[in-house]
N, C-alpha and C positions, 0 to 999 in steps of 0.2 A: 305652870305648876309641874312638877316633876315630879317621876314615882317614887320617890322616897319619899315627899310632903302625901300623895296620895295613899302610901301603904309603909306605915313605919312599924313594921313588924319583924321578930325575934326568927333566925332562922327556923324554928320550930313550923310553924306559921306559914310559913313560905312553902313550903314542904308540903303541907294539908291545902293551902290554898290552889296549890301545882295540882297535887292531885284530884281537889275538887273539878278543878277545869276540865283536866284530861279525862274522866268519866260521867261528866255530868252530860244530862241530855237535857237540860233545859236551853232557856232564849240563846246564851252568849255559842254553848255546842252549836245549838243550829243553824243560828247565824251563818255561823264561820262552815258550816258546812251548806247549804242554800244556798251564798252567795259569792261563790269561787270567780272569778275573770277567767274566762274562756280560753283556753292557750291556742295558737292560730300561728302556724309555721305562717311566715311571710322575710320578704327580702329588703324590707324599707328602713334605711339607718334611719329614722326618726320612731320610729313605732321600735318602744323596749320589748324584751323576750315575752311577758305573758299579756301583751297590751292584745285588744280585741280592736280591729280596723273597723271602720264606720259601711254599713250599709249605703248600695246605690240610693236609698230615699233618705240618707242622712248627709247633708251638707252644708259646708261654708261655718266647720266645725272651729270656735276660739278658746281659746283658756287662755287668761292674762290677768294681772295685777292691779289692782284700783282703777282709775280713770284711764292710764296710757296702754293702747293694748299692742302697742313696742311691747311694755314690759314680760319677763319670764315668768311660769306660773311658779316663784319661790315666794312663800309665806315667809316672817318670823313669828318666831311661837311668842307666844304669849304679846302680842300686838293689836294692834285694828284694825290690820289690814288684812284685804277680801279678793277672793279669786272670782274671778266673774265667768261662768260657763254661758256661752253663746251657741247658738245651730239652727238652721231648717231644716224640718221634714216634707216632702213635697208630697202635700195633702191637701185638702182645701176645709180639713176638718182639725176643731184643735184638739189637742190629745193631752194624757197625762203620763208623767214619767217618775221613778223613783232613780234616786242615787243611793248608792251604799260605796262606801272608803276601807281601804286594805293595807294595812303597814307592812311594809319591803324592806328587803335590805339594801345595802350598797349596790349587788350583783343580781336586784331583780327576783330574788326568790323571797316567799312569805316569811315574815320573822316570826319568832316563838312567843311574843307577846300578845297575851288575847286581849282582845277587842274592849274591852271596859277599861283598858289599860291608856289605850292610844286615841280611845272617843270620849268625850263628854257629853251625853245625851244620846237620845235613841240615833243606831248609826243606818237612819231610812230619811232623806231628805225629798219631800217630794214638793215638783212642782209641777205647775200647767199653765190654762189660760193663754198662751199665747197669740201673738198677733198675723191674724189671717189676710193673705195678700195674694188678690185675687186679678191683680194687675199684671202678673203675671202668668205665663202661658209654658211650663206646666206650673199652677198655684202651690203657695207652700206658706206656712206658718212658722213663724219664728218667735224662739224660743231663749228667754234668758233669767238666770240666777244666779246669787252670790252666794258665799259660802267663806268665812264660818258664820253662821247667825247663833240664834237661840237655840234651834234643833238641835244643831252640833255644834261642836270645836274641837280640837287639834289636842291631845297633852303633852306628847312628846314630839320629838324632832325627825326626821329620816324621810325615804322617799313613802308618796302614797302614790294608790292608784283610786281613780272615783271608774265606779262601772255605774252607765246610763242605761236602764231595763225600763220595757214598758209596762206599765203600771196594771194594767190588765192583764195581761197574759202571763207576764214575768220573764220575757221574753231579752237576754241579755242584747242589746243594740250595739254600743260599743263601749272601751274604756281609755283616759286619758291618764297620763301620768303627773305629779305635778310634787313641787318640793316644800318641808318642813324645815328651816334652819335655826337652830339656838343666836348665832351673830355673836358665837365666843371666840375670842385670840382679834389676830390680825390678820389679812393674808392680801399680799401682794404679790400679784403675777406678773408676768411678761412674756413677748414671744423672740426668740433668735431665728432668721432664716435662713439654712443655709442651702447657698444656689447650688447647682448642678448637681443636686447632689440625688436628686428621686427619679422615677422614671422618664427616661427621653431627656435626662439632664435638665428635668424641674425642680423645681425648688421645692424646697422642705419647710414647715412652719415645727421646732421644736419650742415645749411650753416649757415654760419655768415655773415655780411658786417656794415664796416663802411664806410659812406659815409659827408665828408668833403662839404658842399653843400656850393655854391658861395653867392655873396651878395644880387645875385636878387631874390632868393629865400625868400618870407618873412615869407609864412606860411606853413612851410615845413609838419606840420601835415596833412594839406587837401591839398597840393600842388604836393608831391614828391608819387611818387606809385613804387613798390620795387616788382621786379620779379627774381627765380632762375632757371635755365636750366640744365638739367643733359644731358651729353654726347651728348651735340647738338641737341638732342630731341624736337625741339624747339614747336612743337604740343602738348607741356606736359609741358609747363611751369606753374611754381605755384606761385600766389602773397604772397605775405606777406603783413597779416594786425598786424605785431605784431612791433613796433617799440619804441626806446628811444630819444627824443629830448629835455632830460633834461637838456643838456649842448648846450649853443647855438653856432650854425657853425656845428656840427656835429649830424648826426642821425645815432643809431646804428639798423638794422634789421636786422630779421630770419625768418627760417621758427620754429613752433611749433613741436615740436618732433612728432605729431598724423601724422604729414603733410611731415615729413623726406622723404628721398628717400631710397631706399636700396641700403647697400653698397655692397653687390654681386650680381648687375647686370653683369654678366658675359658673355664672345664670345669668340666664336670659331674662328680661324683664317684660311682663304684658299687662298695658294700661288699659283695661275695659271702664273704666267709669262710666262714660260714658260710654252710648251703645252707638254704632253710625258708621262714617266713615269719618272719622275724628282721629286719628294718628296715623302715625308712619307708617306702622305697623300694618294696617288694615286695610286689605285689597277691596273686596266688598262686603253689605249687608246686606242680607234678604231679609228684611220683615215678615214679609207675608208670610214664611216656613211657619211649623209649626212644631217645634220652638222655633224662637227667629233664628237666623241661620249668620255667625260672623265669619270671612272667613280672612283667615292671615296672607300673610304676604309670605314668601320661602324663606325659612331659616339656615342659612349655609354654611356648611361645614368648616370652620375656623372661620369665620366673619362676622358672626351674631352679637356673639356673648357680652354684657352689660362687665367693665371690669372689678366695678365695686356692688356687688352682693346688696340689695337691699331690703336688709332684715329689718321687718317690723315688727311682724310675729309671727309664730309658728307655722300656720295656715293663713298667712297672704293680707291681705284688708279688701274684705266682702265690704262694699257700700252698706254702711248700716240706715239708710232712710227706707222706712216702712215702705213706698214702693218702688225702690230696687228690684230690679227684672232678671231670669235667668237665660239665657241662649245659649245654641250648641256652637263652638267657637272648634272651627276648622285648622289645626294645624299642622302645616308643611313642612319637610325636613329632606332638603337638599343635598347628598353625600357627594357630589360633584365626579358622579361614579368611580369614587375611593373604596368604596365597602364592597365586597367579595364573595360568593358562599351564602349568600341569603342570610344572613345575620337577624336576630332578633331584636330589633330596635324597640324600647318604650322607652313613653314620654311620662313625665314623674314632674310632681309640682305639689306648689301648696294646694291646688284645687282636687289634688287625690292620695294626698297624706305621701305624698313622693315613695308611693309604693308599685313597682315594677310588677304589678299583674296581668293576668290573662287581660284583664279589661283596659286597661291602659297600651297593652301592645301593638306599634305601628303596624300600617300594612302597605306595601310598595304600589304604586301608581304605575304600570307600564307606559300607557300615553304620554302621562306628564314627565315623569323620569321622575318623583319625588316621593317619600314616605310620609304618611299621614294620618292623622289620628285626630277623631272629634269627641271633649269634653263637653258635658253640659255643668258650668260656670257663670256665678254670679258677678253681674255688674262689681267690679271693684281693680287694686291692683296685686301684680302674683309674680312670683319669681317662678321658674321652670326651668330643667333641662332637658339632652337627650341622651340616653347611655345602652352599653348594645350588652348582650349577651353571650358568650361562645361557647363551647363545650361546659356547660352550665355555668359558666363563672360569669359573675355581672361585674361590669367594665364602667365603674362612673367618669372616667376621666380621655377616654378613648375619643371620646366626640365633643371635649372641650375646647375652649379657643385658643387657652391661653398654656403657655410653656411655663411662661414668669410666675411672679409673686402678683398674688390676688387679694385684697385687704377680706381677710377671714373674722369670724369671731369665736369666742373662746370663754368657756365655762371651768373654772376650779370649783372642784369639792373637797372636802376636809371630813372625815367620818370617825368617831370616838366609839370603840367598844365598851361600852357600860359592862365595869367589873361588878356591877349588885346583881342586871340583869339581865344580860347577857344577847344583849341587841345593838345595834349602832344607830347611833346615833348622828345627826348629821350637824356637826360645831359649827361650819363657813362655807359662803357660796358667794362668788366672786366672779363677773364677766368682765373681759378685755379683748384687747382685738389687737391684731396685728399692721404694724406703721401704714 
């Protein structure tokens, strides 16, 4: 349904209806004021500018699309299809939570449209009940819901944010991002690489897209705003102000070569399914720790890295069988005394929202000669790197393996300024990857 079928009114109308919003103090005011997302400086290209990171008691965090949780968390509006939020708390008690959803724009800041606008139904989703798993050592209760149901639904298109609050206190826990798409036009991507051309004479992944725009499109120059996504990274997305609308129905966009991604963004991959001494990877187990204690084998400095990326989802694949177990999982990082100056190394992955914090930051081994860091991580599998820090500037590609081209993936957006109401909307969303 769209806002014109929801509010077909004379500008007169519009005008009083603006106004009522903007001074009223009732539900839809306090709402929007109550329940703001947390803003939280952090350095993680996955986590967007006003996203709130998950608490240490919050883990093995999913948002995905129907059955396959490969898929991205992109809805089409007016569809049947459902986003599924997944998580444990490490408690041995079940708890209760509320969701509330926040309409954004393209560039992450809150749009002008209120909340009766872009919800249908009360915009408080709560759930609980979860399943208490006591097989593990420390216990935790996991938690799962779909959305949109009968509570709520979607009206229009563009980014949302869902923030997870606990239901007693009101206490905001954290927020996830996820997308609304109309699935109007056509859009066809692709990626060009060109070699030697980034740092250290690596190679460049520049995106293309053609995008087939529909009839209501009239001024696609100042109308349509054009964004690329590497590897779900959705904290790192980059517009493109470079496009072609010489031919009319079609606009061609990219990004500018200055503005490329690199094509060896490279990971490591870590297979915990099971817990043991069961892969390559794993030096020893300690059981008996408490938590059980994994520990890796050395990751070395240009020798490790996995060369194809294996994106499933967001945040990795936690074993979803009810007793799935957590351990602290030890690991090692080899610079084969290349690194200089005491450098600040962290270890970044799906198991901590591949955010470079204080808690994540390695510490050097003088004995062993190796840097090191222990996650507590559920049974399942995760992609991870390692990336250093220097005169405050974070380095994701310093400590990678690869020079070459890395098979990457790649997200187009397509975004329409609605001339009634003056928000964007988001027309098409398209994933592709490079050869």
């Amino acid at each position: 349904m769209s806002l014109k079928e929801v509010f077909s009114f004379k500008p007169a109308l519009l005008v009083c209806v603006c106004c009522v919003f903007i001074s009223c103090s009732g539900k839809v005011g306090e709402s929007l004021k109550l329940k703001p997302v947390p803003v939280q400086n952090n350095e993680s290209r996955l986590l967007v500018a006003p996203q709130l990171s998950a608490p240490n008691s919050i883990k093995s965090i999913q948002l995905y699309r129907g059955d396959n949780k490969g898929n991205p968390p992109v809805l089409r509006l007016n569809s049947n299809e459902k986003l599924v939020l997944e998580f444990d708390e490490l408690t041995n008690l079940s708890g209760q939570f509320r969701i509330n959803f926040i309409h954004y724009g393209p560039d992450w800041k809150r749009s002008n449209i209120p909340e009766e606008w872009y919800l249908s139904g009360i915009n408080e989703l709560i759930f609980g009940s979860g399943t208490i798993n006591k097989n593990s050592n420390p216990n935790y209760v996991h938690y799962r819901t779909t959305f949109p149901n009968r509570q709520v639904s979607f009206m229009v298109s563009g980014n949302y944010m869902l923030l997870v609050s606990d239901f007693s206190s009101g206490t905001p826990l954290f927020s996830m991002p996820f997308y609304v798409t109309e699935n109007e036009g056509e859009l066809v991507s692709s990626i060009e690489t060109i070699f030697n051309a980034g740092r250290n004479n690596a190679a460049l992944d520049q995106p293309f897209s053609e995008y087939f725009y529909p009839a209501f499109v009239i001024y696609p120059q100042f109308d349509l705003r054009y964004y690329f996504v590497q590897n779900r990274f959705w904290g790192d997305a980059k517009q493109t102000s470079t496009f072609d609308i010489s031919e009319e129905g079609r606009s061609r966009f990219y990004l500018k070569r200055e503005n490329a991604y690199p094509a060896n963004f490279d990971f490591l991959g870590l297979n915990i399914r099971e817990l043991g001494i069961t892969g390559p990877e794993i030096m020893d187990w300690q059981p008996g720790k408490v938590p059980p204690l994994l520990i890796l084998r050395d990751d070395f400095l240009n020798f490790s890295a996995d060369p194809v990326p294996r994106w499933r989802s967001s945040f990795g694949e936690p074993v979803g069988d009810r007793n799935a177990r957590y351990s602290n999982v030890k690991f090692r990082f080899n610079d084969r005394g290349e690194l200089n100056n005491d450098p600040e190394i962290y270890l970044i992955g799906d198991f901590n929202q591949w955010n470079p914090d204080e808690n994540n930051r390695m510490v050097y081994d003088q004995n062993l000669g190796v840097w090191e860091s222990t996650q507590l991580i559920k049974q399942g599998l995760y992609t991870y790197k390692y990336v250093v820090k220097e005169n405050g500037q974070l380095d994701e590609l310093r400590l990678g393996d690869s020079i070459s081209r890395v098979r990457q993936e790649y997200t187009s957006f397509v975004y329409f300024l609605d001339p009634d109401y003056q928000y964007y909307r988001l027309l098409q969303v398209q994933t592709f990857y490079s050869d």
